[in-house]
N, C-alpha and C positions, 0 to 999 in steps of 0.2 A: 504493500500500500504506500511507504513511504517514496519507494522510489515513482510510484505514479505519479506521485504529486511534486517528485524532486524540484520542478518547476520554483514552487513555493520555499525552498529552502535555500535555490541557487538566488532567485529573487532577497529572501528576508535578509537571510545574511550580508548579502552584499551592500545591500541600504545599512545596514547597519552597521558594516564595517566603514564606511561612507558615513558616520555620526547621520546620517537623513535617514532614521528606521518608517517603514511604512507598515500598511495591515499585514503583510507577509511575514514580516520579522517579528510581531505581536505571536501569531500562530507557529514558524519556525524556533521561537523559543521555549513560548508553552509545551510543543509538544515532543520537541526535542531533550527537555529537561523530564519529561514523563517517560518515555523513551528510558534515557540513563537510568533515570533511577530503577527501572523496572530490571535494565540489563542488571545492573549492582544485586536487587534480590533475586536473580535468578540464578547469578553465578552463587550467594550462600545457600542457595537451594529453599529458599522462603518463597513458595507458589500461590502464597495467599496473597499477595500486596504487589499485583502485576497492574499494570496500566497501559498493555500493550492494546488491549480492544479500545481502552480510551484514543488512544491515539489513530488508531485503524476509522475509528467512527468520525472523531473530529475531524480528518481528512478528506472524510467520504462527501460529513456534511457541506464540510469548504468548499470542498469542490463543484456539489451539486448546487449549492448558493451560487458560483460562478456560472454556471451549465446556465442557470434559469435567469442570471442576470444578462448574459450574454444573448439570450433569447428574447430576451425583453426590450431590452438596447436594441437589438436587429427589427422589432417592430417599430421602433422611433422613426427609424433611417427611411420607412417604406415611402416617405413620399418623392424622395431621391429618385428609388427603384422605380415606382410608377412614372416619373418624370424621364426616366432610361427608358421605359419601355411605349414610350411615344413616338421614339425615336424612328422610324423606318430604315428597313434593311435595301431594298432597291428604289429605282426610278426606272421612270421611260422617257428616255431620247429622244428630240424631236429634231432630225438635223437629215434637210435635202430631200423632205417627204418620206422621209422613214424613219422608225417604231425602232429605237435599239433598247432594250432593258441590259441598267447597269448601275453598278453598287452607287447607296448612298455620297456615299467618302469619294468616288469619280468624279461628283456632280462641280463644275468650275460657274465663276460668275458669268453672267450673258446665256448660259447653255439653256435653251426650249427647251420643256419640261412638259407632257404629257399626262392629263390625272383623270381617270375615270372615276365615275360616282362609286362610293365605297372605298377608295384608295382614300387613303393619308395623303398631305402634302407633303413633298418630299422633301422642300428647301424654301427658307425665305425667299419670296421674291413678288411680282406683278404678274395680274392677264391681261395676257397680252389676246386672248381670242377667246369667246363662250362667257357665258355667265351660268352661274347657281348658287347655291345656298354652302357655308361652312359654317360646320360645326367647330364652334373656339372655345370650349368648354375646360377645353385643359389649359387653356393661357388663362382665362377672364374669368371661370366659374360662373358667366352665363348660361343657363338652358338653352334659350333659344337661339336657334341658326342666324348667322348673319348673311344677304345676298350679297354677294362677290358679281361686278361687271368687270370689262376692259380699266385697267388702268387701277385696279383698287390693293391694296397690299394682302398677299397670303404667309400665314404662317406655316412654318415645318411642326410635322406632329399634329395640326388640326383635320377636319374628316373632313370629305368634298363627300357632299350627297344626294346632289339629283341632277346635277351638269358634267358635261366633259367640259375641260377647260385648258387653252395653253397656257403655261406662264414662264416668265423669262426669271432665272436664278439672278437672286440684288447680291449676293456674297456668297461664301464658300462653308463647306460643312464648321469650321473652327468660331465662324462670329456669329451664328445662326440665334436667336431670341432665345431659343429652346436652349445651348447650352450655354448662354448669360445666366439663365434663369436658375438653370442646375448650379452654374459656380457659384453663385450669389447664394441658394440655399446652402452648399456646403459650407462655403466659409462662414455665414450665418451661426450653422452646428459647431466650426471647430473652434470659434471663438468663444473667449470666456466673459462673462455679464462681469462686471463689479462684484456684485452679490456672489459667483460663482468664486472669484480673488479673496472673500472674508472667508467665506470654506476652507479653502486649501489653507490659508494663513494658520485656521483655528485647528486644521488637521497636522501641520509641521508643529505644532506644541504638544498635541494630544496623545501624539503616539509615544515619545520621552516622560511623559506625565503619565501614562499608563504603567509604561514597562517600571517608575518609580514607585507610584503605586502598590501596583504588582509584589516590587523586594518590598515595601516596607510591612504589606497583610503578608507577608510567605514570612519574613524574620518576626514578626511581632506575633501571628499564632504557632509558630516553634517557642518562641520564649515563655508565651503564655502556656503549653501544653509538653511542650520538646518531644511532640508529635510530628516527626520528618515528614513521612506521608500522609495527614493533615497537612501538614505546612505546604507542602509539597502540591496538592490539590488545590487549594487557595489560591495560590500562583499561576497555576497553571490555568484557572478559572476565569482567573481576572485579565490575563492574556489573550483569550480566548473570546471571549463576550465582549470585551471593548474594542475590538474590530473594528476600524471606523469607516470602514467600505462604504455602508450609508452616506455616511456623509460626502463622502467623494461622488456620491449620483444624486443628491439629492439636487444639484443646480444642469449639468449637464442632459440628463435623458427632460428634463424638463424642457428643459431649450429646446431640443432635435424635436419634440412631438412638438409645441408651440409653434416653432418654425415653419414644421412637415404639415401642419393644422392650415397654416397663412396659406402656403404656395400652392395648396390642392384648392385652395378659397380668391385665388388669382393674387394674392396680399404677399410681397416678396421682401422681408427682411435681412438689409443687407450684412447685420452683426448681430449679437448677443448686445453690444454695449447697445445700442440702436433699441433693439426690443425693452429694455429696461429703461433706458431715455422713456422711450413712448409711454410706459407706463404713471411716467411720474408728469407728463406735461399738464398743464392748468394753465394753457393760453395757444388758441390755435387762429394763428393769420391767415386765410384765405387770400390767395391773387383774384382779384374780380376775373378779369376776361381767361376765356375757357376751363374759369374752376369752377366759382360759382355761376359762369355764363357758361352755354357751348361755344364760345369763343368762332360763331359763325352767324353774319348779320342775318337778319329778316326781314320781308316787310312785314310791318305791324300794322299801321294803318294807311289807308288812302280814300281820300272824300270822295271818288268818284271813280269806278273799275271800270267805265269803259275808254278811260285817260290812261290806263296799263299798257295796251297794245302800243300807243303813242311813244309814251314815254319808254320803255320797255325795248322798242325797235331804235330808238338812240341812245339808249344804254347799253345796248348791244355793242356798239362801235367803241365802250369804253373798257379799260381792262382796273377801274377802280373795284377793291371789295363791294362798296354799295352798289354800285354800276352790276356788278357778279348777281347780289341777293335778286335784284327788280329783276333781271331777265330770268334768274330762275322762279320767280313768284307766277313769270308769266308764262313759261313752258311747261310749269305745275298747275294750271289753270288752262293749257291746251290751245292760248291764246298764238295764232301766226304773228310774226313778225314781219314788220315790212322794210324794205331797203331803206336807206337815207343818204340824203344829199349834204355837202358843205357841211358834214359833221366838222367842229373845233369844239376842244378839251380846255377849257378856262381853269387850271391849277388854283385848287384852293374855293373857287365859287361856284362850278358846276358846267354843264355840258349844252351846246347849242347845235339844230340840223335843222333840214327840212323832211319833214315825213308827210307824206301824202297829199304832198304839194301846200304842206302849212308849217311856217316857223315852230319850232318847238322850242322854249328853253327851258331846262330845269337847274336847279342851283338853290342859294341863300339868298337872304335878303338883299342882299350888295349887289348881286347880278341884278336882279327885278331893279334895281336903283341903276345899275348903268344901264342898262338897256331901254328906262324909264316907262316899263310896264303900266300899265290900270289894273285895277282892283286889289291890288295889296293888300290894304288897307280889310278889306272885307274877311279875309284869312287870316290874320295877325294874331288875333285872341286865341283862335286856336290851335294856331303853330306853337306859340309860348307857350300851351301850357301843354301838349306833348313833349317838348324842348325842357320843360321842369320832371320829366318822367326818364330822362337821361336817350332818347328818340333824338336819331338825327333825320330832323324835317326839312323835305325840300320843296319850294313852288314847284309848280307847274304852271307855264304862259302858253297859250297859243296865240300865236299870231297877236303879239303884243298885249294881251291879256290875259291878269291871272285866272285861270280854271280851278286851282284846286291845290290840293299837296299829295305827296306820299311822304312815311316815315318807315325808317328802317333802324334796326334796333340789336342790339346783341340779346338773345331770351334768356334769361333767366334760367338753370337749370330746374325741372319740376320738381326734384329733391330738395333744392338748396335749404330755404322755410322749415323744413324738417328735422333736418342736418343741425342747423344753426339751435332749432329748439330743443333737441336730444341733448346736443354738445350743452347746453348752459343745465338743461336738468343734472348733467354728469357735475357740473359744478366748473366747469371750462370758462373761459372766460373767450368769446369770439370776438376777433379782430376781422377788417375789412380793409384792404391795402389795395391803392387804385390811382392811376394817372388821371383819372377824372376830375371835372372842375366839383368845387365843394357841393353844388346843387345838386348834380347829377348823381353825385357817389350820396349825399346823405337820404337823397329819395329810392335809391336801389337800400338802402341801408333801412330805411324802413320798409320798405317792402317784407324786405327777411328778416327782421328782427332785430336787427343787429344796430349795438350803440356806439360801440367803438370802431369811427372810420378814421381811417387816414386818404385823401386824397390829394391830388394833384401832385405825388410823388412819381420823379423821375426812376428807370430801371438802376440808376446805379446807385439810387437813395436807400432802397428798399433794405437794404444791408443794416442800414446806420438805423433804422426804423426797429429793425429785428433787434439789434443791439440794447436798442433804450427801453424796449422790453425785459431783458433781460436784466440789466440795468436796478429796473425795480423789484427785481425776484421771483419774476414769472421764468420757468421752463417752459419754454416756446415751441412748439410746432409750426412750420411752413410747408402750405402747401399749392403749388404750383403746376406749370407745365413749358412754360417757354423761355428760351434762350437768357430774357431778363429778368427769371426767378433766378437764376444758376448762383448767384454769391449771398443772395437769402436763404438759397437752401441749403447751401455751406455754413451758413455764420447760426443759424437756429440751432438748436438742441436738437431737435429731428426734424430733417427735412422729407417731405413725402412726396411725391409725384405722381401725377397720371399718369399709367401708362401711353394713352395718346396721345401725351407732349413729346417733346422736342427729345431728341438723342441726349442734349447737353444738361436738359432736366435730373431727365433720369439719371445719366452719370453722377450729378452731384448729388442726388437724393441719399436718403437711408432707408427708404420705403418706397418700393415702386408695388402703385394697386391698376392694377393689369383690366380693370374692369371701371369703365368710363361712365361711373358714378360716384359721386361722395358718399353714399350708404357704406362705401371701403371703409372710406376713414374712421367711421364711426365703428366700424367693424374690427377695425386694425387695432383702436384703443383698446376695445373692449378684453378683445385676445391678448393681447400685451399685458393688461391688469390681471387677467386670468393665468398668463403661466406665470409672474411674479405672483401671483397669491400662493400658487401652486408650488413655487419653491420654496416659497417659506412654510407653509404647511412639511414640506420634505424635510427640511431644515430643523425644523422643532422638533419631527418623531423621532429625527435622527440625536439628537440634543437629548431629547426626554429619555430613549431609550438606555443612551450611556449614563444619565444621570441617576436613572433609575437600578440599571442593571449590573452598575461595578458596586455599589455599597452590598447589593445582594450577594455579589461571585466574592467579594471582600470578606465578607463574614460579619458586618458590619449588624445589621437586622439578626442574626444566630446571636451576637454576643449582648448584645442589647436586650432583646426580647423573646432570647430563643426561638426565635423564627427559623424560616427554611435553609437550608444550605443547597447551591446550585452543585449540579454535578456539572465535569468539566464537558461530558456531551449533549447535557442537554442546552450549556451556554454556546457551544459550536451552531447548536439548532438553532437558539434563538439569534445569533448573528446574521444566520441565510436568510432566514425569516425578514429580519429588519432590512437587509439590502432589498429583497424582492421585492417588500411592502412598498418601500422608497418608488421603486422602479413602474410598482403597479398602479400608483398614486400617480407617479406624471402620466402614464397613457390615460388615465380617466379624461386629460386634457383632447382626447380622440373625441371626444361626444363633446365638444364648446357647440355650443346653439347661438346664431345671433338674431336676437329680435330687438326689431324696430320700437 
């Protein structure tokens, strides 16, 4: 038996010839010293006072503590595996009119990519020909499929399923989202929280404090009894049960499930220190545009729809975002377009053509003033007070009179209101950070609820904003998506991302949520507060048990109160015991529920 587990002895020893003893050297000494002494009465031929099955069992049970810890551990890790096994083993070629099937790992940038309904996608990339429905379930944690046309981004590892589609490879199997996504949960796992650095700290004391322990109940009940084998069990009892394995998992396998919990939920934490940041924040900044917006204009309103087509057919000639929304408001409404003449692009106040043989101008107030329009005056009242609802409104003139307006608007996300009201029940404090003039940001500000705005900050302010947060003792949360969050989500406490933002977002983040809603965020706290509770729950049994269990194996409770005395195998038992507990407590973190 001993040599089965030589393992443990080539381990204990060596730590401890290395003054840094760990649980190995606790058990290599206990049961090494049970061992001798056994050998000693067997050589005077005293068969009564053996402890050779003590040591056969304690090994057995060490061992099997390992067996089911090691088993348990390997159920953490499964979201990795399942993230591996998204991966697809072939592709199909598309090159010259012909069909070549060839390994993933082949696949180069530019190469046509052929994917039938029920195939995986086989690489990041575009379709380039066919449209259908993917299922993204395993990036975003959405159910529902998304439609894929020409030109729309596909992921590797998602299901195509009910279109044939071309698409052209955007990079090479090594940069593919899928395995960012895998490094970012690994390194996630192999880092260590803070919380996880007090453990170790308290376990490099624990195990020297034991093993002293240990000699001072094995010398003090010889002196008290000069009962060697008493003495001798004590010893070996208190080496045995103070095992501090628990504690060594009580912060780790928590993590790996926590983490493995996020990324199956599209929620991708980039550390351990990150997940424990998020836990403790109590101040979360929002970027107005495409966080709390879809960061994609609308129209919202226009006085008169049959002024669309008009307007709509010389917005066509312009390649402005608002110019973008009108033509699509009017190709979503079925409406034709018509040509236009002497279209000019006025930077800054708006666009002028002839459509259908009638001037059109659209623009600001300032063009209607150089062009010296009629009827202004008649639309004014109600262009101001869209323009108070953060709406950029424009006239409409024909032929030298004003007709009417349209207003186009960034929307609001339908969650936001929700978002904003969950976070402050949590007791958050919601911030609103906006290049917008003060009007515009404090009436989006009330819309959602929200009383703390900052606006009219510039992208390189946003930083210095983050700061003076901090400043006053909040742990801050930022959460963003474009180019000009990147050094706010740097300088916060946790920076979070959309996944729909910018390359340079995510890079900077600590938290990319792969699913293009804030119901993440709100998701991501909750889980963060969840595996910290969950470690400290570990932490405590792990705590309670030692504190509990060496005054027993000491003989402290026998000498006291004549109480029980531990046998040296049954403290082997309850050692495994407490590591598994430890272990079976972080996967309970498998079943986290988020409700809204």
């Amino acid at each position: 038996v001993i040599f089965l587990y030589k393992d443990i002895y080539i381990r204990g020893f060596r730590t401890l010839l290395k003054r840094n003893p760990n649980m190995d050297s606790l058990v290599a000494i206990g049961t090494t010293s049970a061992f001798v002494y056994s050998l000693y009465q067997l050589s005077i031929l005293d068969v009564h006072h053996l402890y050779f099955e003590s040591v056969g069992v304690i090994l057995a049970l060490v061992g099997l503590g390992k067996y089911m810890e090691d088993y348990s551990k390997a159920q953490t890790t499964s979201a990795i595996t399942s993230l591996l096994e998204l991966k697809p083993s072939s592709a199909t070629l598309f090159e010259d009119g012909r069909l070549t099937l060839i390994d993933v790992d082949e696949i180069k940038k530019g190469n046509v990519l052929a994917v039938k309904p029920g195939e995986q996608i086989p690489m990041d990339g575009i379709v380039v020909d066919g449209k259908t429905a993917i299922d993204e379930s395993m990036l975003t944690g959405e159910s529902l499929p998304v439609d894929k046309v020409v030109g729309d981004e596909v992921i590797m590892g998602t299901l195509n399923l009910n279109g044939r589609i071309l698409m052209e490879a955007t990079t090479d199997n090594t940069s593919t989202k899928l395995s960012q996504i895998i490094e970012m949960v690994k390194e996630a796992q192999r880092e260590k929280a803070p919380i996880a650095k007090l453990a170790d700290q308290v376990a490099s004391v624990f195990v020297p404090v034991v093993m002293f322990i240990a000699v001072i109940a094995g010398l003090g009940w010889y002196l008290l009894t000069r009962d060697f084998e008493f003495s001798l069990t004590i010893f070996v009892t208190v080496l045995v049960i103070a095992c501090p394995c628990a504690l060594g998992l009580a912060t780790p396998t928590a993590i790996m499930v926590g983490t493995g919990v996020g990324a199956k939920r599209g929620i991708f934490i980039k550390s351990a220190p990150a997940l424990e940041s998020l836990s403790k924040v109590d101040a979360v900044v929002f970027d107005k545009t495409g966080t709390l917006t879809y960061g994609q204009p609308i129209v919202t309103d226009i006085s008169d729809l049959s002024l669309l087509m008009l307007v709509a057919s010389l917005e066509n000639y312009s390649e402005h975002p608002l110019a973008l929304a009108i033509v699509k408001e009017a190709k979503d409404k079925n409406i034709e377009l018509m040509p236009v003449k002497h279209f000019e692009n006025l930077v800054g106040n708006g666009v002028i053509g002839v459509v259908d043989g009638r001037t059109i101008l659209v623009g600001n107030l300032k063009l209607m003033h150089k062009y010296d329009v009629l009827n202004v005056d008649s639309y004014i009242e109600e262009v101001s007070g869209l323009s108070s609802q953060g709406k950029t409104v424009m006239y409409i003139a024909v032929d030298g009179v004003v007709e009417g307006y349209i207003a186009v608007a960034d929307k609001l996300r339908s969650e936001s209101k929700v978002v904003v009201q969950k976070l402050e029940e949590m007791g958050i404090e919601v911030v609103m950070l906006t290049g917008d003039n003060e009007r515009t940001a404090q009436y989006i500000g009330s819309e959602l609820g929200i009383n703390h705005i900052i606006s009219e900050v510039y992208p390189d302010e946003k930083a210095m904003k983050i700061l003076e947060l901090q400043n006053l003792g909040k742990n801050v949360a930022m959460v963003g998506d474009g180019i000009n969050d990147a050094v706010a989500l740097v300088q916060s406490d946790v920076g979070v991302a959309i996944g729909t933002g910018t390359d340079v977002a995510i890079e900077s983040a600590d938290v990319v949520l792969m699913k293009d809603d804030l119901f993440s965020v709100l998701e991501a706290l909750k889980l963060s507060k969840a595996t910290i509770r969950n470690i400290k729950q570990n932490l405590f049994w792990a705590f309670i048990y030692n504190i509990i269990g060496i005054p027993f194996a000491a003989g402290v409770f026998y000498l006291l109160f004549n109480g029980p005395l531990l046998n040296p195998m049954i403290a082997g038992a309850a050692m495994a015991l407490s590591s598994v507990s430890v272990v079976i407590n972080a996967l309970r973190l498998k079943g986290f529920k988020f409700k809204i």
